[in-house]
N, C-alpha and C positions, 0 to 999 in steps of 0.2 A: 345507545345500547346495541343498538344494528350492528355499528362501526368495531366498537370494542368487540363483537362474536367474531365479525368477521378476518377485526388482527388476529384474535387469540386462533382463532383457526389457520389463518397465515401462517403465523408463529409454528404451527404443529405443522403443519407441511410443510415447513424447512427442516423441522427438526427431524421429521422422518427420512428428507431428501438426504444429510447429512450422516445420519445412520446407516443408510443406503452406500453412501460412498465409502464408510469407514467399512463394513463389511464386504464390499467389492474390493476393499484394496485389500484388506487380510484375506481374502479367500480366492483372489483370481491374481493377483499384485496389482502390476501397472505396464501398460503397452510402453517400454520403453524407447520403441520408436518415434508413438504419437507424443510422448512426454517432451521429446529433446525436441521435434519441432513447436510445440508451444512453449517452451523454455526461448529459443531463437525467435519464434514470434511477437515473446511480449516482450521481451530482455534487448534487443541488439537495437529493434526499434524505439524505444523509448528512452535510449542513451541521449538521444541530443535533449528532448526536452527537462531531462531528469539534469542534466548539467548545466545547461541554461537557467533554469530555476534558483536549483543549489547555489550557484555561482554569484549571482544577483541577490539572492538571499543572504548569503553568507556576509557580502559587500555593506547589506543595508542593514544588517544586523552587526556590526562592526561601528559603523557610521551614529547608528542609534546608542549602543553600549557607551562608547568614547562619548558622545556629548553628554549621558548621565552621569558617567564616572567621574568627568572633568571635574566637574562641580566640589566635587572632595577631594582631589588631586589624587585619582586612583586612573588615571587613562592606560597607566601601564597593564592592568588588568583585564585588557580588552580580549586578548589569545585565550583568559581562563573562561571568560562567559561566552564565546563565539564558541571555543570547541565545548563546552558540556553542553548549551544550547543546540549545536547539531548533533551532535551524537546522540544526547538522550531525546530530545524531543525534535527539533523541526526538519530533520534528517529525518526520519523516519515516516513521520507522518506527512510530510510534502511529496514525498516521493509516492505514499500511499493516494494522496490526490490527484498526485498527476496520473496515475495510475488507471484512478476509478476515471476518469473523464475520459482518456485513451483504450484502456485494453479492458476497464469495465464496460463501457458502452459499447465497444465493438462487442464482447463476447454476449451480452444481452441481445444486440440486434442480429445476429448472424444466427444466434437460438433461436429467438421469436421468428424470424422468418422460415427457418425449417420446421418449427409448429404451424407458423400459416399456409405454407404450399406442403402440407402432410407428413413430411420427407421424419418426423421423428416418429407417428404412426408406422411406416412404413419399417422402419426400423425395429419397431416391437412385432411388425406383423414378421418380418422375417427372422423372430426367434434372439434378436440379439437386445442386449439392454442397453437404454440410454444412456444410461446413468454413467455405465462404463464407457461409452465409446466420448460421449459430451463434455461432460462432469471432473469424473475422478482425473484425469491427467491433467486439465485447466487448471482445477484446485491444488495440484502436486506443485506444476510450475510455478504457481503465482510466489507459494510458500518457499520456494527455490529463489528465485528469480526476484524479488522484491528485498530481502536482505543483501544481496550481491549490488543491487542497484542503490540501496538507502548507502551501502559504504562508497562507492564510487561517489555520491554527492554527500558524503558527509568531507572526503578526499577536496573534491572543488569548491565548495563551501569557505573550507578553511583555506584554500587557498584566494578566492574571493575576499574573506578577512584579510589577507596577508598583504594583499595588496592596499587595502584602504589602506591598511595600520604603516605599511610603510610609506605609499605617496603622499596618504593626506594627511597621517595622525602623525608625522615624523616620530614614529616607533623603527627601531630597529628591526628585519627580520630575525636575526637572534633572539632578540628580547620575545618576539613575537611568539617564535617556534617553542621557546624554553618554555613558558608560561602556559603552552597548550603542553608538553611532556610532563609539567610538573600536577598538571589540573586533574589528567584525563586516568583512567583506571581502566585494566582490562574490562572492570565490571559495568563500566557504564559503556562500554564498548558492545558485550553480550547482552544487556538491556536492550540496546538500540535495536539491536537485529533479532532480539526476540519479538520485540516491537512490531519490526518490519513486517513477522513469521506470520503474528496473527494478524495483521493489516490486509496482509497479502490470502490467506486464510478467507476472511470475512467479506473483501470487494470481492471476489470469483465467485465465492458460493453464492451471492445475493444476485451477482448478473447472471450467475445460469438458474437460478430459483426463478427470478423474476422471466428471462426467456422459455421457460418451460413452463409456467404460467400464462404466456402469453393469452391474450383474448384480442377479437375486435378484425381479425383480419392483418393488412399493411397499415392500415392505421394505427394497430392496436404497437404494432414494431416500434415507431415512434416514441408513445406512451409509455411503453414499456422500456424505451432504453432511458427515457430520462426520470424517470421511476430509478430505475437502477441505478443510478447514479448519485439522482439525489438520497435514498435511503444507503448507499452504502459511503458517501463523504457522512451522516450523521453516524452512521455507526462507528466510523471510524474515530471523530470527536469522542463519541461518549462512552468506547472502551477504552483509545487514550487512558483516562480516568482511572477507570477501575482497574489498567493493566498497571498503569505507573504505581496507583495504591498497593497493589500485590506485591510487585516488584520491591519498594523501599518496605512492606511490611515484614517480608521473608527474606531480606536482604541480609 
């Protein structure tokens, strides 16, 4: 019963935190200076791992479709399940993993330290708000910055497929390419990166909730980053879910 007071009060201090941010940006905007450097911070560095992934993903998801399809002599259909497979779903949400490991942890521990050595104190004592200087343009970028990046690896994915299906599945890249133009729809294309919008949404807001919560000292930095982590890869899972359910309901 402890446990449970103590989520549901969690729960309401994000929700507050979050409110906070939505009325900082309708009433003051957004520091469009500090915004484009956290757009270059999380976005230019996270190219290699986001394509690395995507790439190998895309290959092993190729490799695994063909040997099920074989079975009913459908391997040709390998381009239709590798592109609606990244696009709508693992394009989006791997990107949002690699994400939370990378630019969620960092921005969790780089909070929680400026709550340990005072430096966000400080900053209210001098008349300015955290929320604004922290927060609101982290959260801007992520939701920028994480559709731009889920298409880049939705891009090498299928390329990744293109390769299995041509050296190893002897498919044509024609055959390959047609089969993803004939599969793919604008619409599952603006799913993906709606996908991406609220991914990117949900990991920033929980690593700065969680850094601004901090406790414990440097130790507490630690705890808290993999805190953040760990609750923003299940968030991520478990609105997955309910975004794709909206998604095909309002479709």
């Amino acid at each position: 019963m402890k446990q449970l007071r103590k989520n549901i009060e969690a729960l309401g201090a994000y929700g507050n935190m979050i409110f906070e941010v939505c009325r900082d940006i309708a009433t003051h905007g957004v520091n469009v200076q500090e915004l484009s450097r956290q757009i270059v911070k999380m976005g230019s560095n996270s190219i290699p791992i986001v394509i690395l992934t995507a790439g190998f993903t895309g290959m092993v998801l190729a490799l695994q479709t063909a040997y099920g399809l074989q079975r009913f002599g459908a391997k040709n259909y390998v381009g239709n399940v590798v592109g609606l497979g990244l696009v709508r779903e693992l394009g989006p949400v791997l990107t949002a993993l690699m994400l939370s490991g990378r630019v969620g942890a960092g921005i969790a521990a780089e909070i929680a330290s400026m709550v340990a050595t005072e430096q966000v104190d400080a900053i209210r004592a001098l008349g300015a708000n955290p929320i604004r200087k922290l927060v609101s343009p982290r959260i801007l970028a992520a939701m920028i910055v994480l559709p731009l990046l889920a298409v880049i690896a939705n891009i090498v994915g299928m390329w990744g497929g293109a390769m299995v299906a041509v050296y190893e599945l002897d498919i044509t890249a024609h055959r390959y390419y047609r089969s993803l133009m004939y599969t793919l729809l604008i619409r599952d294309v603006f799913d993906g990166l709606f996908k991406s919008m609220c991914f990117g949404f949900f990991l920033v807001s929980i690593a700065c909730f969680k850094g601004l919560r901090s406790r414990g000292g440097t130790e507490g930095v630690g705890l808290t980053t993999t805190a953040a982590v760990v609750t923003a890869s299940i968030v991520i899972f478990v609105s997955d879910f309910f975004i794709t359910k909206l998604l095909i309901l309002f479709g």
